[in-house]
C-alpha positions, 0 to 999 in steps of 0.5 A: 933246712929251717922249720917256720912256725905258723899254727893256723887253722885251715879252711878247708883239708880233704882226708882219706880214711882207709883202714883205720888210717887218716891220710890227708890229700889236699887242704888251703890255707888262706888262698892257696889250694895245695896238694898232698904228693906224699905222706912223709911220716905221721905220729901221734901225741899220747901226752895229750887228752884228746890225742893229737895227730900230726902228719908231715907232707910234701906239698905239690909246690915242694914244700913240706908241712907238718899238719895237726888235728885233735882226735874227734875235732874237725879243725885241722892246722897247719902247725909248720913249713920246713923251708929248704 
């Protein structure tokens, strides 16, 4: 498995908030539209001011990114694809 650096925004991500917890359920990066199948893991950055949030997710076209945002920034970024 090799991990692709990408570290772009992303136009547009659609998020759950359910009992104080983010979890992230579709988003697009350029023109793809993808799906979040499962929430693989999720961790925070306490290193850093404002904190990070990073979540790793299996997408509906089976691949599995690491998604990123600031507490309190709307922006999010898609931070990597591990390429199988």
């Amino acid at each position: 498995m090799a991990e692709t650096e990408i570290h772009e925004k992303l136009a547009r991500v659609l998020v759950r908030y359910e009992a104080g917890r983010i979890e992230p359920l579709e988003f697009r990066w350029g023109t793809r539209e993808l799906r979040v199948s499962s929430v693989n893991a999720r961790w925070i950055d306490r290193s850093t001011r404002p904190l990070k949030y990073f979540f790793s997710v299996t997408a509906s076209s089976g691949e599995v990114c690491i998604l990123g945002h600031r507490e309190g920034d709307p922006i999010w970024y898609l931070e990597s694809i591990l390429v199988l």
